[in-house]
C-alpha positions in Angstrom: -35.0 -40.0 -53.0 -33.3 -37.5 -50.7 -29.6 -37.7 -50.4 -28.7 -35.3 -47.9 -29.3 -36.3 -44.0 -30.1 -32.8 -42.9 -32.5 -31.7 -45.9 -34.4 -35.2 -44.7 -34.1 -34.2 -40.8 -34.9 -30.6 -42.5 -38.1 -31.4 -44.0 -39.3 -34.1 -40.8 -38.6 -31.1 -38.4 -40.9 -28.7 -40.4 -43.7 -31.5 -41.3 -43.8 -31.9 -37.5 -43.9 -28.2 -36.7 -46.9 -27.8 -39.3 -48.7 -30.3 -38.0 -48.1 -29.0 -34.0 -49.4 -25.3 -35.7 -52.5 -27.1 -36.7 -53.7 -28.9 -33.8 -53.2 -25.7 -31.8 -54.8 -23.9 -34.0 -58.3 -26.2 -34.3 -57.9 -26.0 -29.9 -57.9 -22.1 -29.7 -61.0 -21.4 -32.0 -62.7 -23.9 -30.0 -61.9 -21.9 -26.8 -62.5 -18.9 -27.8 -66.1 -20.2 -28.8 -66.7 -21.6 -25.7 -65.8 -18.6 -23.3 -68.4 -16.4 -21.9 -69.2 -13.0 -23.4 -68.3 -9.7 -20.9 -70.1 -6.8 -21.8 -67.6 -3.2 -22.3 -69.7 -1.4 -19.1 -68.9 -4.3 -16.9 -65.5 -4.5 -17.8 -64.9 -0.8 -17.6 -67.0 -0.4 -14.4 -64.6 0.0 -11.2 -64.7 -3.1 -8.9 -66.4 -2.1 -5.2 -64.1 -3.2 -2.4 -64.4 -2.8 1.4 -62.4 0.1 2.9 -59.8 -2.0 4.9 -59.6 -2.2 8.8 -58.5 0.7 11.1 -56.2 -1.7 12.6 -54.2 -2.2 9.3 -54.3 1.6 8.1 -52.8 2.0 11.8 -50.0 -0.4 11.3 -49.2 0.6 8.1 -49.1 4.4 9.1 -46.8 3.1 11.8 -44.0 1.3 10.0 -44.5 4.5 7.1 -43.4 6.3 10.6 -40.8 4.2 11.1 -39.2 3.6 7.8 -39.4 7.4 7.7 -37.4 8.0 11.0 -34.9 5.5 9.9 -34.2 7.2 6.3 -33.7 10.2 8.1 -31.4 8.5 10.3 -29.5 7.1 7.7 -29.0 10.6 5.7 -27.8 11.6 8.9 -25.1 9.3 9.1 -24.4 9.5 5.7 -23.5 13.1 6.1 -21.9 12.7 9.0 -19.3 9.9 7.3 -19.3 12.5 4.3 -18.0 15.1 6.5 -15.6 12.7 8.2 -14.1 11.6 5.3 -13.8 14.8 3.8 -11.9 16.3 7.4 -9.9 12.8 6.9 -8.9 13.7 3.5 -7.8 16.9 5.0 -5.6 15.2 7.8 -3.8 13.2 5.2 -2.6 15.6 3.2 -1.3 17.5 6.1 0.1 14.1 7.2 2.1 13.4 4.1 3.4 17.4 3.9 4.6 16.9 7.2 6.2 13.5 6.6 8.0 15.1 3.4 9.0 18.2 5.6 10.3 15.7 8.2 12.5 13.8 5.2 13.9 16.9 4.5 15.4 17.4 7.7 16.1 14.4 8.2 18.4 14.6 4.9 19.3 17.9 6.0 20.6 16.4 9.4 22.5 13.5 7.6 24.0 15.5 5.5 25.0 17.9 8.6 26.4 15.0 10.8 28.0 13.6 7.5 30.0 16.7 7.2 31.2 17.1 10.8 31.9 13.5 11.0 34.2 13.4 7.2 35.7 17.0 8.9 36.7 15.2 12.1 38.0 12.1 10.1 40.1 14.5 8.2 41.5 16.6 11.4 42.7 13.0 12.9 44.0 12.0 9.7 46.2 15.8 9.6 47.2 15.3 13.3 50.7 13.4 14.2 50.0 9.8 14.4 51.4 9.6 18.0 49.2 12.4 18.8 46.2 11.1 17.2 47.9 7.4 19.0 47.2 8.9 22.3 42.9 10.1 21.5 42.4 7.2 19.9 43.3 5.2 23.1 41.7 7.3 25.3 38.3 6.9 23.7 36.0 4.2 24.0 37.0 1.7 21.3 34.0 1.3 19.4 34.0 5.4 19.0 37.4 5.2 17.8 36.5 1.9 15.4 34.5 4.5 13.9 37.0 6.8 13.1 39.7 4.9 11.9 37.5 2.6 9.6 36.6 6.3 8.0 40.4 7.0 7.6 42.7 6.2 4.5 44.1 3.3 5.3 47.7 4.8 4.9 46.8 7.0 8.0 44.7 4.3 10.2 48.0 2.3 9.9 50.3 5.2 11.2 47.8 5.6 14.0 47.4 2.0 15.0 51.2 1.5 14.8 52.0 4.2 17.8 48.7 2.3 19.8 49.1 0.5 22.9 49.0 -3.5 21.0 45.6 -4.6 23.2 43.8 -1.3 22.1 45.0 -1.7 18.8 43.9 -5.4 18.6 40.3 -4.2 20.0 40.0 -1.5 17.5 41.2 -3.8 15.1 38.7 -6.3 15.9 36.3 -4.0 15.7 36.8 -2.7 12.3 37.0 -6.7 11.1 33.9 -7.5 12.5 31.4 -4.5 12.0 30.1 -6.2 8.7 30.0 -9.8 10.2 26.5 -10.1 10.8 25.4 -8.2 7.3 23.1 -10.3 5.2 25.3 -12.4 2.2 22.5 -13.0 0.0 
């Protein structure tokens, strides 16, 4: 008695590949008996065939023709975007050395404008305050915002102080509200 599940499904699968081995087996002798014998020579001997039509050697010469002409059409091209990618190449990098040239002077210029504008912020700041009082009025007041938001506020408040009070207040204003619309988040 078998105790084991798979040695039982085991031994049923192999009894039943035995017996499939078998009945194939009996099948292919009998075939092999019953097909007719072929003779070497015949089987070596090269089949005759007809030469084809004109007609289709002519059509097929034509699309050779064609399928030719298009290869060559397409190598063309090919070198052609070769050599246009290579002079693209080219006009990148002279893209991106100009663009780093350009953000030198740029920082250059920055820096230049950065120093007049801390040297002129200084000169105001050294002048009298009634004096400086006096250009600070006489300039537009978004130009003089400018100035006296750059200034320590020791000297802005000497400066403001010997203003006119409605240029003052505009300057003032200005100053207060240069930041207003600046992004909180």
């Amino acid at each position: 008695m078998i105790r084991s599940p798979r040695l039982a499904l085991t031994l049923l699968a192999l009894t039943l590949a035995v017996s499939g081995a078998l009945r194939l087996g009996f099948g292919v002798g009998e075939a092999l008996a019953r097909a007719p014998e072929t003779d070497a020579e015949e089987a070596a001997a090269p089949l005759d065939c007809p030469a084809p039509p004109i007609a289709v050697v002519q059509a097929l010469a034509d699309r050779e023709n064609r399928v030719a002409t298009r290869e060559s059409a397409l190598e063309d091209r090919l070198a052609a975007l070769d050599l246009a990618e290579a002079a693209i190449a080219t006009r990148l990098q002279e893209l991106e050395a100009a663009e780093a040239e350009l953000r030198e002077v740029v920082t250059l210029s920055d820096s230049a404008a950065e120093a007049d504008l801390s040297r002129l912020t200084a000169l105001y700041e050294a002048m009298k305050p009634a004096d400086a009082a006096r250009l600070f009025t006489a300039m537009p007041p978004d130009f003089a915002a400018g100035f006296l938001g750059r200034m320590r506020p020791e000297s802005a408040a000497l400066v403001l102080a010997g203003m006119e009070p409605e240029a003052a207040f505009t300057i003032t204003a200005l100053i207060a509200g240069r930041n207003a619309l600046a992004p909180t988040e």
